[in-house]
C-alpha positions as CSV (number, residue, x, y, z in Angstrom):
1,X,24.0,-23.7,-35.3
2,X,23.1,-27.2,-34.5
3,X,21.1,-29.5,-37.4
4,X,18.9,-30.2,-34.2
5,X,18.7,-26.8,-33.3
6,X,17.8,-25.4,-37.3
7,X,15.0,-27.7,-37.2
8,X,13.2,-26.2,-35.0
9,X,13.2,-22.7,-36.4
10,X,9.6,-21.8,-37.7
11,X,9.4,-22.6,-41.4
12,X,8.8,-19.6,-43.7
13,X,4.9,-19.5,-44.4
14,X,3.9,-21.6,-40.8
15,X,1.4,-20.7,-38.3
16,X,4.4,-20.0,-36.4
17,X,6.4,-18.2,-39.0
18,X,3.5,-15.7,-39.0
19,X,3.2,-15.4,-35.0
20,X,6.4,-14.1,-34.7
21,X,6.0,-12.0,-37.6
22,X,3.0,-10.6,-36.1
23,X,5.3,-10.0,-32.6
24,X,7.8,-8.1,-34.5
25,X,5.3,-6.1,-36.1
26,X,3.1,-5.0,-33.1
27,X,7.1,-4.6,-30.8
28,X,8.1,-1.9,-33.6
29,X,4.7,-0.2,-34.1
30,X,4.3,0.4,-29.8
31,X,8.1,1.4,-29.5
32,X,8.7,3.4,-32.7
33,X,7.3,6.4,-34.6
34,X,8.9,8.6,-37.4
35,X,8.0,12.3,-37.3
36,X,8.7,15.0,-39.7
37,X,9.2,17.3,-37.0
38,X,12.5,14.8,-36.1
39,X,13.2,14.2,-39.6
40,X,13.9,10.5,-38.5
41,X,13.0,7.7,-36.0
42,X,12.0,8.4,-32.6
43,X,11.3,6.0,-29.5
44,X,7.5,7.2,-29.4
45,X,6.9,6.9,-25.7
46,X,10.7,8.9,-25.1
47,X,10.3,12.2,-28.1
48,X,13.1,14.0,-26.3
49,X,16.0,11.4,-27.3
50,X,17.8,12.1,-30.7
51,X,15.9,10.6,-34.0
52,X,17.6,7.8,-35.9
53,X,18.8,7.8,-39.4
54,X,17.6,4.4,-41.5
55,X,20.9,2.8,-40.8
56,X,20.5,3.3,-36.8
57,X,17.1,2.1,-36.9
58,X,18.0,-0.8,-38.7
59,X,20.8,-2.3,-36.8
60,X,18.3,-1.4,-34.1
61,X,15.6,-3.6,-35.9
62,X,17.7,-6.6,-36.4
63,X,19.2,-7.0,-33.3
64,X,16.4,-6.4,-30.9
65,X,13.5,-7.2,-32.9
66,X,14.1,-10.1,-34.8
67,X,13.9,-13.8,-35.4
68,X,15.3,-17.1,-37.1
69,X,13.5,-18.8,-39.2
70,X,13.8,-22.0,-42.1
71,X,12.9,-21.6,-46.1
72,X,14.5,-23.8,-48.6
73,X,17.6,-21.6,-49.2
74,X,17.9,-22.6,-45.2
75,X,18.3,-20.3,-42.2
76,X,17.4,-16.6,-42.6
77,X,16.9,-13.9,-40.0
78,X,13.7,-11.7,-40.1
79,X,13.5,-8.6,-39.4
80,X,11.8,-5.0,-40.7
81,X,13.9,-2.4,-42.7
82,X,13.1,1.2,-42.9
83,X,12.7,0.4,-46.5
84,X,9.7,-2.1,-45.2
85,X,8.6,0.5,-43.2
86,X,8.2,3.4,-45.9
87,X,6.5,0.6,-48.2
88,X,4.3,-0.1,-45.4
89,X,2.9,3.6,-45.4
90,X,2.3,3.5,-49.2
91,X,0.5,0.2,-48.9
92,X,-1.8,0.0,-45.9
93,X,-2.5,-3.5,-46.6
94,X,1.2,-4.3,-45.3
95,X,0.0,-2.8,-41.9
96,X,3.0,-2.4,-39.8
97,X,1.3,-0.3,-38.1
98,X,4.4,2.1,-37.0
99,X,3.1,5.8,-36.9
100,X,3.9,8.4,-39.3
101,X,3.6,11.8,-38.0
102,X,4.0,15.6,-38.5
103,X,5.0,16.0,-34.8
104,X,4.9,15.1,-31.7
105,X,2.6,16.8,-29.1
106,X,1.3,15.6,-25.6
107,X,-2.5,16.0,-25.7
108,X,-3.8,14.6,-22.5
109,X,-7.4,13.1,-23.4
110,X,-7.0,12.8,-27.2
111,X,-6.5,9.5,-28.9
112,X,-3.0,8.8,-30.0
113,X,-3.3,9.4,-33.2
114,X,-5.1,12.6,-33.9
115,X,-4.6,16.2,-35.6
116,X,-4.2,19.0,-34.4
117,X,-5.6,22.5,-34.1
118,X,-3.9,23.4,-37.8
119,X,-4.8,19.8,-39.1
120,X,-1.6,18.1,-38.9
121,X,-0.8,14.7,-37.9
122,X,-0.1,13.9,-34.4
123,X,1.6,11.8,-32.6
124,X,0.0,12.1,-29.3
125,X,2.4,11.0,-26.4
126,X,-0.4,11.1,-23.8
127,X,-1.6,7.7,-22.6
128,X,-4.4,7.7,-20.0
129,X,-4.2,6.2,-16.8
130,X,-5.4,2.4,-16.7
131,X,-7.2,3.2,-13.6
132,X,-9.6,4.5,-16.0
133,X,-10.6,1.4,-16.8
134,X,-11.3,-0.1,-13.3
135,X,-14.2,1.9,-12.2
136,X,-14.5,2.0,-8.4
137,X,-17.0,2.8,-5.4
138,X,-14.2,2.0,-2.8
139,X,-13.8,4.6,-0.4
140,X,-10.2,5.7,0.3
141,X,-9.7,6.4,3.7
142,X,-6.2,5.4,3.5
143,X,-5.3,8.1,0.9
144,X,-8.1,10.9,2.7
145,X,-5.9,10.6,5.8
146,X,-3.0,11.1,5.0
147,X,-3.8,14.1,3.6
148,X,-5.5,14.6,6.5
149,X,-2.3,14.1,8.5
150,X,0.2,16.0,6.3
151,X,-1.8,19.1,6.1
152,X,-2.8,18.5,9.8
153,X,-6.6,18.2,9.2
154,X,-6.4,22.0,7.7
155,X,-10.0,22.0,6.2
156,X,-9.3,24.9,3.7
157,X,-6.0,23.0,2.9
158,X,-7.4,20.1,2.1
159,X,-9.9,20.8,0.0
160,X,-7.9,22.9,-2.2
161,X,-5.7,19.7,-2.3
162,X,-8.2,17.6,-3.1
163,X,-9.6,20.3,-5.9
164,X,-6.2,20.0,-7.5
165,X,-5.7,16.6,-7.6
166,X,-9.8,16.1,-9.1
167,X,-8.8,18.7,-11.8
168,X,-5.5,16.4,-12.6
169,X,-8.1,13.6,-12.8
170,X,-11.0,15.1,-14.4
171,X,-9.5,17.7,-17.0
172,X,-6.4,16.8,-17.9
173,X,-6.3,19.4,-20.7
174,X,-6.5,22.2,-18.6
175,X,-3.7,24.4,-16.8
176,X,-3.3,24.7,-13.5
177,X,-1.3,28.3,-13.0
178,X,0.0,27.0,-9.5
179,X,2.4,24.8,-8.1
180,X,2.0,22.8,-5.0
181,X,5.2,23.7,-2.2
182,X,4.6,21.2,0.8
183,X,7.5,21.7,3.6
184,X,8.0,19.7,6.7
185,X,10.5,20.2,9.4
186,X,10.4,16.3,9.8
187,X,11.6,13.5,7.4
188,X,9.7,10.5,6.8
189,X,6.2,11.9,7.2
190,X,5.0,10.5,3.8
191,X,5.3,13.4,1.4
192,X,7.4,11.6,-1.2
193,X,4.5,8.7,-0.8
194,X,2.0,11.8,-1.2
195,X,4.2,12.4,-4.9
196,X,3.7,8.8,-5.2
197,X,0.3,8.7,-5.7
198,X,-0.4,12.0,-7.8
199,X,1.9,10.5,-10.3
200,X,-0.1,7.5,-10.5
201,X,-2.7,9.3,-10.8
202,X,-1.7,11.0,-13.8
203,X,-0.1,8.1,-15.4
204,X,3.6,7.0,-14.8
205,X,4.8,7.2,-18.7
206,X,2.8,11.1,-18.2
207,X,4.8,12.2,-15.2
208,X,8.9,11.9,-13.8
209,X,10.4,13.2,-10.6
210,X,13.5,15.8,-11.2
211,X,15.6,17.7,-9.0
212,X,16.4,20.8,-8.6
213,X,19.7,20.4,-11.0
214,X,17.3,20.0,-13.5
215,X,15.4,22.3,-13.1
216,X,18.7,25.1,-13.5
217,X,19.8,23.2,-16.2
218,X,19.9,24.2,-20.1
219,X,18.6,21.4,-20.9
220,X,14.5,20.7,-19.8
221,X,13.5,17.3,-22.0
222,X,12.4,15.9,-18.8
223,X,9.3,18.6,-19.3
224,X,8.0,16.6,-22.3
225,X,4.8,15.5,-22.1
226,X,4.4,15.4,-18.3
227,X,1.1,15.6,-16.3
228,X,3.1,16.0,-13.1
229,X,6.7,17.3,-12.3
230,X,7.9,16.2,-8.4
231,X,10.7,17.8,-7.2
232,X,12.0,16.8,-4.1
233,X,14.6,18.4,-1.6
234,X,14.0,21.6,-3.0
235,X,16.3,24.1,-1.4
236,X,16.8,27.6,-3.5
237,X,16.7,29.8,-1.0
238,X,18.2,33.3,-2.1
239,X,18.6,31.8,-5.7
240,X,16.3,33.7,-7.6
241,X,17.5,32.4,-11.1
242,X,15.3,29.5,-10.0
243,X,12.6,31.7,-9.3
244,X,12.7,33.1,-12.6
245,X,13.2,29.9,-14.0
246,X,10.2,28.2,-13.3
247,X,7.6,31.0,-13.6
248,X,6.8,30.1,-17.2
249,X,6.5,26.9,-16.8
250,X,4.1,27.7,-14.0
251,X,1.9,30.3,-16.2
252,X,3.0,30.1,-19.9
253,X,0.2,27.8,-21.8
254,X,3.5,26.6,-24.4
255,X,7.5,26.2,-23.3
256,X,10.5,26.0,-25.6
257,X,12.6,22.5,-24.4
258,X,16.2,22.3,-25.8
259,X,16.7,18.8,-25.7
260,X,20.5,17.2,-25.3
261,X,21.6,15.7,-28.4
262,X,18.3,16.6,-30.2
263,X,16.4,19.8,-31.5
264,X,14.7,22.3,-29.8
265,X,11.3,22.3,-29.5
266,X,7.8,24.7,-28.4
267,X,5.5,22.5,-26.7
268,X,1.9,22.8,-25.5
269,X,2.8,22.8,-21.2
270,X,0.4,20.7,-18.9
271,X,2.6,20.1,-16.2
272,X,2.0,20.7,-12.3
273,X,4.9,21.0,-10.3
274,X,4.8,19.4,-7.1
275,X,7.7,20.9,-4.7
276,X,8.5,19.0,-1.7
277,X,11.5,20.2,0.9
278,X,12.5,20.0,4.8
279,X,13.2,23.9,5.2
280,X,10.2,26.1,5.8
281,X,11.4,28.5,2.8
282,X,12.9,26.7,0.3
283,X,12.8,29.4,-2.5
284,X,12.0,32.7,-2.7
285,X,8.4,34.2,-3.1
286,X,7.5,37.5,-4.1
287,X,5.6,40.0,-2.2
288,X,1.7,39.2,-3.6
289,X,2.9,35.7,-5.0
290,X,0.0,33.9,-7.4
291,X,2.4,30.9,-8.7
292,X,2.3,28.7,-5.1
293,X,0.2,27.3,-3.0
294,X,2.7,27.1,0.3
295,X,1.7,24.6,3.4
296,X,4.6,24.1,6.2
297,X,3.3,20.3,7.9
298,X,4.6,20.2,12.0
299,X,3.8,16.5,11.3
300,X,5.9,13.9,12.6
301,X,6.6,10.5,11.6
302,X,4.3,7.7,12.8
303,X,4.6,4.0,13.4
304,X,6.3,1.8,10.5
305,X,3.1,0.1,10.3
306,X,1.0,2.7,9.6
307,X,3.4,3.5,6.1
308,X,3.4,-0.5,5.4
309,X,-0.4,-0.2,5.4
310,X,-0.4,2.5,3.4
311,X,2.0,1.6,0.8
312,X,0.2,-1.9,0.6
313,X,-2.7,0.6,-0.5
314,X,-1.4,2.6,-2.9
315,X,0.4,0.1,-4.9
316,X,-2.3,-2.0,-5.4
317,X,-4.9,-1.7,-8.5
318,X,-7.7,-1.7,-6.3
319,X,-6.3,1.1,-4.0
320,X,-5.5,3.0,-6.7
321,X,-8.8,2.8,-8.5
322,X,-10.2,3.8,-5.6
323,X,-8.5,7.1,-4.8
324,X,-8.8,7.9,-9.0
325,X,-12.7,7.1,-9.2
326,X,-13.2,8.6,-5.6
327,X,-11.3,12.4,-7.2
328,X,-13.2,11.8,-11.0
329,X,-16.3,12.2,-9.0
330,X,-15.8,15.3,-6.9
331,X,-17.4,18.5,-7.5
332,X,-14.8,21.2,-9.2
333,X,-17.3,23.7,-10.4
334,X,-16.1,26.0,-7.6
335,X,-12.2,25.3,-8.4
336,X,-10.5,28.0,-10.6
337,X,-7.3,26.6,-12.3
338,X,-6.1,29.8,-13.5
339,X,-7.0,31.8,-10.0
340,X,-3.9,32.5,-7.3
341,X,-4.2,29.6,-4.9
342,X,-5.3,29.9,-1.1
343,X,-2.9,31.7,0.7
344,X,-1.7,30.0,3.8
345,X,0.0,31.6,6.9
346,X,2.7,29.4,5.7
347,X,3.4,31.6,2.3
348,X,3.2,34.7,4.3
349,X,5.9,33.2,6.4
350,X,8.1,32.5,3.5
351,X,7.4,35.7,1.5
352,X,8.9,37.5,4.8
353,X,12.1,34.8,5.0
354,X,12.3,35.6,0.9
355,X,14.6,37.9,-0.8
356,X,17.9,36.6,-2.3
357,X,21.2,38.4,-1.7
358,X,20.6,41.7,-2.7
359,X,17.8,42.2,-0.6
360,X,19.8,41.2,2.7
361,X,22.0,43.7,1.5
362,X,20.6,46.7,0.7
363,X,18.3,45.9,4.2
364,X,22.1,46.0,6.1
365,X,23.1,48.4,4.2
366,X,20.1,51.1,4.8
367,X,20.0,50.1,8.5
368,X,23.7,50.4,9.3
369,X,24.0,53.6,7.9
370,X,26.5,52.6,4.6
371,X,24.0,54.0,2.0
372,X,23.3,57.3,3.9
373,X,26.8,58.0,3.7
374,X,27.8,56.5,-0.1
375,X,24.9,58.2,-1.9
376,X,22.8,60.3,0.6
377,X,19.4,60.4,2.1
378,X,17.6,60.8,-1.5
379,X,19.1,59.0,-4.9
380,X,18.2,58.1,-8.0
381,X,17.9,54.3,-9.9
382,X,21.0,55.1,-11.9
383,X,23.2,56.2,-8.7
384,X,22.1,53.1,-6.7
385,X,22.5,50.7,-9.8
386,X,26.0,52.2,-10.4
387,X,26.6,51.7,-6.6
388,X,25.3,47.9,-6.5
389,X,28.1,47.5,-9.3
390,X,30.8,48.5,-7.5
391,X,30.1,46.4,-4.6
392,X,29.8,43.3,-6.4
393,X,26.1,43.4,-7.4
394,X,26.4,44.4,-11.0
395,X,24.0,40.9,-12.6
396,X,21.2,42.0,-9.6
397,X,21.6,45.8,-10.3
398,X,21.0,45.5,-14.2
399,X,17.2,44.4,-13.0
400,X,15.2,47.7,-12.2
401,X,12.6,45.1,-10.8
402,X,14.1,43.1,-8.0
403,X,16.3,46.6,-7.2
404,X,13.0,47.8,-6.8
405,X,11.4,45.5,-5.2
406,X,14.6,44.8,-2.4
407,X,14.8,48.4,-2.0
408,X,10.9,48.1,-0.9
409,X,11.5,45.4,1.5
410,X,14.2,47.7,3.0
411,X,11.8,50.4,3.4
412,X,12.8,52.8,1.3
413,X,10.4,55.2,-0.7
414,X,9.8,56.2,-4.1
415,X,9.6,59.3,-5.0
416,X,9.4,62.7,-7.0
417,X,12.3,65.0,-6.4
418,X,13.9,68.3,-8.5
419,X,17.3,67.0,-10.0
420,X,19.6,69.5,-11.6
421,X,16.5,71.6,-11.9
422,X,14.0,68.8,-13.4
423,X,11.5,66.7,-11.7
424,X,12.8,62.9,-11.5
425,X,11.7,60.0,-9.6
426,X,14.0,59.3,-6.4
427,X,14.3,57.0,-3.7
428,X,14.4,58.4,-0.1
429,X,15.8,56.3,3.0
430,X,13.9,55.9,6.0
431,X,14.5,58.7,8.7
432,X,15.1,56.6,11.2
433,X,18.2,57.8,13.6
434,X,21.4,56.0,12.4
435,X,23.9,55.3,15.5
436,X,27.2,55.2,15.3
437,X,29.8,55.2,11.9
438,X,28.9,53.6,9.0
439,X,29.2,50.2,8.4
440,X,32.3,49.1,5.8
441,X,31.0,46.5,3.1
């Protein structure tokens, strides 16, 4: 470095020497935290990357969060060791002010620092919306019609929509044992700018969009500390592993996350899934379904202007404020969080198109005659089951309950039949008249 350069490094002791001291501190103490629960350093705002040992963190430390300075030995770099750190917890009057925690839990509407129900130290991740802070008595037309539009001025449907989103405002803390699942025919009607907003809403750093990949894969850090899931394109149809998958995320007040590269972890779930899709039955619902709220939109798209206006809208503070302070002041007392959700002509519809494989086959199967003539008019669990195995159904068949429930769907009947001279519970085909041979599957 340059004589002219060195000299104008802060000097060790300056006003300025202690500015950019000060900046270091408060860049380590908003990015950093050290939990017990990680056994290590951890980005605070991102708990589901892999901790840092001391020698990670700082390399970290001196190469991003650092500066030159001048004392009489001559130029020195400053930066924060973990070592400074540690010493910094022991002496409060050093007041680095990075966090030292038990664990890490998302607590919407606690400080971020707090303890929790067993008295341990938290780090809460949860960070509430800033449109908190900019009360409003705008009116949001902008955001009340297109609602309006997407759930084609459906009054019930609205106003369960709006219930929902003042819950997500309002009570944070609480569960909401549904998912939204809007469907539209049509592209470019706004329902990704509908996702837009409710993650706003919640908070960006407190909600993330995933697909449906992530959703079937192992690994679920992207549930950590989220308000709001969106998923968009959803199309599952037939697969009910994702079914299955997301049910106790949907109902189950905690989740274990396996986290890539990191540890495995049982957190406290908040999140709402918001499921958006252009088929009309994107996954599979169950027969007396309590985990969706289902609304198929006929809208189409409308003039580009009317999306430029309405995106000008929601990305501004003021339009944003508006639409928060406008849902923070609606009237929940008649909305139940952990009640099924409305159903819609829409769900009906898509609990009829539902099924998966196994229930398209054992319906073909029943009606073309092929199960009359492999195992008779009446059969028992264990005969079907062995059956489904040979045929190339042996995962489905090891599940009593969706055997159960396709052979429903199928029509066919439980019931109590003598079996080698005992009582046992059968299943009987329909009687309708079968035509012709049987079908070969």
């Amino acid at each position: 470095m340059s004589a002219s350069t060195s000299a104008v490094l802060p000097i060790e002791g300056s006003p300025e020497f202690d500015r950019e001291c000060e900046r270091v501190r408060k860049e380590l103490a908003s990015k950093f935290a050290w939990t017990a629960q990680h056994g290590g350093m951890i980005y605070r705002h991102d708990p589901a990357s892999a901790p840092m040992d001391d020698k990670t963190f700082n390399r970290v430390s001196r190469s991003t969060h650092s500066f030159r300075y001048r004392n009489d030995k001559g130029e020195r770099l400053y930066f924060l060791r973990m070592e400074d750190i540690i010493a910094a917890w022991d002496d409060p009057s050093l007041d680095i002010g990075v966090p030292l925690a038990e664990r890490v839990e998302f607590m919407p509407g606690k400080p971020p620092d707090c303890k929790d129900d067993l008295g341990r130290s938290v780090l809460n991740i949860w960070q509430a919306p800033r449109w908190e802070q900019l009360p409003s008595q705008q009116e949001p037309a902008a955001f009340t019609e297109l609602v309006r539009y997407l759930f084609e001025a459906d009054q019930r449907a609205m106003e369960h929509i709006f219930d929902f989103l003042a819950h997500l405002v309002q009570r944070p803390d609480e569960r909401v044992n549904h998912a939204i699942l809007l469907t539209s025919e049509s592209k470019g009607i706004g329902k990704s700018t509908l996702g837009t907003i409710i993650r706003r809403l919640a908070g960006e750093r407190n909600s993330s969009v995933a697909q449906s990949k992530d959703l079937k894969s192992q690994f679920d850090g992207w549930l950590v500390g989220k308000l709001v899931i969106q998923v968009d394109e959803v199309y599952e149809h037939g697969n009910t592993d994702l079914a299955n998958r997301l049910k106790p995320i949907l109902t189950e007040p905690t989740v274990s996350v396996n986290i890539k590269y990191g540890p495995q972890l049982v957190v406290k779930n908040f999140a709402r899934l918001i499921l958006f899709s252009n088929q009309s039955a994107p996954i599979d619902i169950e027969e007396g379904d309590r985990r969706y709220f289902v609304f198929d939109s006929k809208a189409t798209p409308r003039d580009p202007e009317y999306y430029e206006g309405l995106n000008s809208f929601i990305a501004s503070d003021a339009g944003m404020a508006a639409i928060y302070w406008w849902l923070k002041r609606r009237d929940i007392a008649n909305f139940k969080p952990y009640a099924a959700p409305p159903v819609t002509s829409h769900k009906r519809e898509a609990m009829e198109m539902s099924g998966g494989p196994l229930r398209h086959y054992l319906e073909a199967t029943v009606r073309s005659g092929h199960l009359l003539a492999t195992l008779g008019r009446e059969f028992t669990m264990d005969a079907l089951q062995r059956q489904l195995a040979l045929e190339g159904f042996a995962a489905q068949a090891k599940s009593v309950k969706e055997v159960g429930l396709a052979l429903k769907a199928a029509g066919v009947a439980p019931m109590r039949a003598m079996v080698n001279g005992k009582r046992a519970r059968v299943h009987r085909l329909p009687d309708w008249p079968i035509h012709g041979e049987p079908t070969e599957f």
